[in-house]
N, C-alpha and C positions, 0 to 999 in steps of 0.2 A: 485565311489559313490554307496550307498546301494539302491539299485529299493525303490521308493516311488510312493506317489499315484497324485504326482504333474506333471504335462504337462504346457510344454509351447508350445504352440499354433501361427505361423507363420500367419500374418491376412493382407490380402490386401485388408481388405472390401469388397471383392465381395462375390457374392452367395455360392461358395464352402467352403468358410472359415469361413461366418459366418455359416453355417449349420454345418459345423465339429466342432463350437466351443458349439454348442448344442447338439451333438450327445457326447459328450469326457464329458458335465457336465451332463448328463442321466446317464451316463456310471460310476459316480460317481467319478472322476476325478475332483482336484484342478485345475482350468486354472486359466492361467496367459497369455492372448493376445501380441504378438508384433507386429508390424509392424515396417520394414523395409524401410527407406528412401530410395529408387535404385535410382529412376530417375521421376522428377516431371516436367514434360511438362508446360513450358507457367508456374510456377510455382502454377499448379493445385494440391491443398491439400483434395479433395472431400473424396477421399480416405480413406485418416487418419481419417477423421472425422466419414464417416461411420463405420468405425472401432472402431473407442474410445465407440459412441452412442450403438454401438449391445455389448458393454464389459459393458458398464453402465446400459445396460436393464439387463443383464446376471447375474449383482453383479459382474463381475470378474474386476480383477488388468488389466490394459492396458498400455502397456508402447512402445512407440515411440523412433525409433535408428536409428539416419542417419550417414546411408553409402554409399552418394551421390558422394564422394572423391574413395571413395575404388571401386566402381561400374563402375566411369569413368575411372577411369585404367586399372580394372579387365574385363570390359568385352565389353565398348564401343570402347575404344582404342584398344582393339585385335580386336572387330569386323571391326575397318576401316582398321587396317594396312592389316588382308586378306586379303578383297575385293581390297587394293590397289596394294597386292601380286599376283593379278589374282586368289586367292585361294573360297572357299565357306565354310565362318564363323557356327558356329554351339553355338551363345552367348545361349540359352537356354540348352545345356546340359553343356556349360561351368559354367553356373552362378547355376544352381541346384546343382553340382558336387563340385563347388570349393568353391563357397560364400556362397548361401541360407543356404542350409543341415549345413555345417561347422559351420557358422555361429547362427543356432539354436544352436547348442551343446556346442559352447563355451560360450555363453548364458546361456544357459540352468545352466552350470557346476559352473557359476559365482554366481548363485540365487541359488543353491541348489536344481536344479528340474531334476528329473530324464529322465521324458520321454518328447521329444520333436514331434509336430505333424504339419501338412500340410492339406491342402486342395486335397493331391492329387489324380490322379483317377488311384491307384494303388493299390496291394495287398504284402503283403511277407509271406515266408515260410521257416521254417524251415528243410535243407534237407542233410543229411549225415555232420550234424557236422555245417551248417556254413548256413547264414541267405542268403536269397536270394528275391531280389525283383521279383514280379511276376504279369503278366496284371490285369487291375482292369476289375471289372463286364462287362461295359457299354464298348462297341469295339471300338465307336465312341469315347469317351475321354480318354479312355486308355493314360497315359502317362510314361511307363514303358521302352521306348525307351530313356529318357533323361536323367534315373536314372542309368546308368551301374558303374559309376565312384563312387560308394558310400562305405564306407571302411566300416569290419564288426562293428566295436564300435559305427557307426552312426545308422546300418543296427540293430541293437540289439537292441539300445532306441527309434527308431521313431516308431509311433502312424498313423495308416492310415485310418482315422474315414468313407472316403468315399471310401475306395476299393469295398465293395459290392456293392454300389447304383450305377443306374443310373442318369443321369442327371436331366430327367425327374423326379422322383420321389426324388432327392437333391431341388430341384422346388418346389414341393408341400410338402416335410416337411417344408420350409421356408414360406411358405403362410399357413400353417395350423397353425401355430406358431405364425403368426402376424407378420412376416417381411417381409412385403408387399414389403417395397424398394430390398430388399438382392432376393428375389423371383423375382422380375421383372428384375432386373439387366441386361447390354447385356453382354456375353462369352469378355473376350478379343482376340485379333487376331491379329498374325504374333508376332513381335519382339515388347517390351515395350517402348522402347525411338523411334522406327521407324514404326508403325502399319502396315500404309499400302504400303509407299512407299521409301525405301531405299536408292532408286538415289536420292531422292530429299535431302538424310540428307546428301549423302556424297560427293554430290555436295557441300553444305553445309558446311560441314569440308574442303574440299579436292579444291583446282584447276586439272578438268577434262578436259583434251582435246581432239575433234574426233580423232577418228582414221579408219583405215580400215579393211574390210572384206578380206578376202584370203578361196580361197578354197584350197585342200590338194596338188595339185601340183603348188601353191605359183600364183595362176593367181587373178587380183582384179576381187572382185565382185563388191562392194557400200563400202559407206562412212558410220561408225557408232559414236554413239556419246560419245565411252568413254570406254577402254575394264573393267574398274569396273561394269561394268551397265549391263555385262552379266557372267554366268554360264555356268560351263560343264554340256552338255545336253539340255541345253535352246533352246526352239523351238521357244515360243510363245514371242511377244515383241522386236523382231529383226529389226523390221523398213521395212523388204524387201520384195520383191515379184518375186519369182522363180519358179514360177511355177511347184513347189515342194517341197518335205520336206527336209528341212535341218536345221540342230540342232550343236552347239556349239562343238566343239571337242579341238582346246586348245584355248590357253591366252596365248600372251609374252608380259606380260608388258613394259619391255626396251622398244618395237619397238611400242607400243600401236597399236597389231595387233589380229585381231582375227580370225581362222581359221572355216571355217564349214565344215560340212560334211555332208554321209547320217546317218542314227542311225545306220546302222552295222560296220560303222568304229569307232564306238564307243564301241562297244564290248571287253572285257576281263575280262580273266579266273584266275585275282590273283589280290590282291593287299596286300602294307604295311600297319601297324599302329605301330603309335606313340604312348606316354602317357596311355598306355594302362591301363584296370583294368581287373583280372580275382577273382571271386568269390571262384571256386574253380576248380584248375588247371586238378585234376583228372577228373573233367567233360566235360573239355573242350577242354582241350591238343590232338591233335590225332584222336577225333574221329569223327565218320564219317555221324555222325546225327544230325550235330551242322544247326542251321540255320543263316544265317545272314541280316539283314537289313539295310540299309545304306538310309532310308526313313523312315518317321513317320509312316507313313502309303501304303507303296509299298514297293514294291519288298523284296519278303523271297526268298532267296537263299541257298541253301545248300551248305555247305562247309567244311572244313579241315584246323584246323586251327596248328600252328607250331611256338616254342619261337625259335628265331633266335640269333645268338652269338652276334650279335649286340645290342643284348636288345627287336629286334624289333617283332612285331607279321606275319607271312606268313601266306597268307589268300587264299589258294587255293578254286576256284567256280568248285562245279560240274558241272556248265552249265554256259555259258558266260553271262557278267551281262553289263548295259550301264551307261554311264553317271556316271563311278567313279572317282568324285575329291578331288583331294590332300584339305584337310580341314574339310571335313566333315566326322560326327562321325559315324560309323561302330559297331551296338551293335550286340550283340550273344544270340541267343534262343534254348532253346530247348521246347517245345510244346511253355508255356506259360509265363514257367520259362526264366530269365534272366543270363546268365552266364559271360556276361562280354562284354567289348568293348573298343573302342582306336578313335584314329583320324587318317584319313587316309592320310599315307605320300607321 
């Protein structure tokens, strides 16, 4: 498709997306709003509607697409079989990576619109040949850890109206503007079909039954209520009282057993990935100033990273890292720049 000056604009109604759909028409840019059906609580539509209303103040085209069938397959149904695997789901870099981004472009390419845009608090750059996502302004919402999995053809058309802004000041261009609701609005938080509490959905889905604690030489501690209901690393929320710290070290679901430990038997110096994505190999292959994060916001590790005959990525830590579980996603930095990431196996 030949670059035009059209955008389509991914809209959840909230403050970030109506303000980037006012910063893309300043900017002199055709919008055309979507929003995406994922997942509607309680069959709660608030959303669509703020979204339609800020496209009608705006003059622009708004058009509404449910992907409420493709959502529950793509990304809630993986998120239970995880947690029902003992593993730790990562649905927000899956559904950014797989559905959302994909899904603007195939859109996008259906209407004839060249560039496709996000609310998100990210930046990119172009560097030695090939586009690279890269942290947005604001530290606190930076979300450049979710985006590794993005191919160059999506990395080429997207539009990221709010990488420089902070939150605060995304806030007050929507109240200087008159969008007193988009301005006030609260952040969302944690996972979209499960906000704040998990166990309660997959209790929900799932028949869970207790089971027990073991520490590392197989002796019982206490009785717990379910080994989905906890994580590698989990300290806080264990139910027990030991008069010390002790944190999660595995999961066997067959036996519905869960082991703890202290946090230094939790230590190691490597791990695998799966499904991997690398931006550009020569930056990342080999050498020896790659950083790694396997947290939104914790733990930068340096590492050395290595493609394996298996397919698979070798992730050697210069310094021993805690709480690596098989499931969750493992992205790659260099300063600010994003170079790529996988799921760890």
């Amino acid at each position: 498709m030949k670059p035009n000056n059209k955008v389509l604009l991914g809209m959840s109604g909230g403050t970030d997306s109506s303000v980037a759909a006012l910063l893309l028409q300043d900017a002199g840019y055709e919008v055309t709003g979507v929003t995406f059906r994922f997942y509607e609580k309680e069959g709660d539509t608030e959303y669509l509607d703020d979204a339609r209303t800020l496209c009608e103040r705006l003059k622009i085209k708004h058009i509404s697409y449910d992907v409420r069938n493709m959502f529950r397959e793509t990304i809630i149904d993986y998120f239970i079989r995880e947690y029902m695997a003992g593993h730790t789901p990562v649905p927000c870099t899956l559904c950014n990576n797989n559905l959302k981004w994909p899904l603007l472009q195939q859109l996008a390419d259906e209407l004839g619109i060249y560039h496709f845009a996000t609310g998100h608090y990210v930046r990119k750059r172009f560097i030695d040949g090939f586009y690279h996502i890269t942290a947005g302004a604001d530290p606190d919402k930076d979300q450049s850890f979710f985006l590794w999995g993005l191919p160059q053809d999506i990395l080429q058309r997207m539009l990221l109206p709010m990488g420089e802004l902070t939150k605060i000041r995304v806030r007050e261009i929507a109240e200087e503007r008159g969008f007193l609701k988009a301005a006030h609005k609260r952040d969302s938080l944690g996972v979209c079909f499960c906000p704040m509490d998990y166990r309660t959905f997959l209790r929900r889905e799932n028949s869970i039954r207790p089971g027990k604690f073991f520490d590392e030489t197989g002796n019982f501690i206490a009785y717990h209520e379910g080994y989905p209901f906890y994580t590698i690393g989990q300290r806080r929320g264990l139910g027990i009282d030991l008069n010390r710290a002790v944190f999660v070290k595995d999961i066997f679901p067959e036996e519905n057993k869960v082991i703890l430990s202290n946090l230094k038997a939790l230590e190691k110096t490597e791990m695998t990935l799966k499904d991997w994505n690398i931006t550009n190999p020569d930056a990342l292959l080999c050498k020896d100033d790659v950083i790694v994060k396997i947290r939104y916001r914790k733990q930068a590790n340096r590492c050395t990273v290595t493609l394996q005959a298996d397919n698979t990525l070798h992730v050697q830590l210069h310094e021993p890292l805690t709480a690596i579980a098989t499931g969750q996603a493992a992205a790659f930095y260099r300063e600010d720049v994003v170079l790529g990431g996988g799921i760890i196996q």
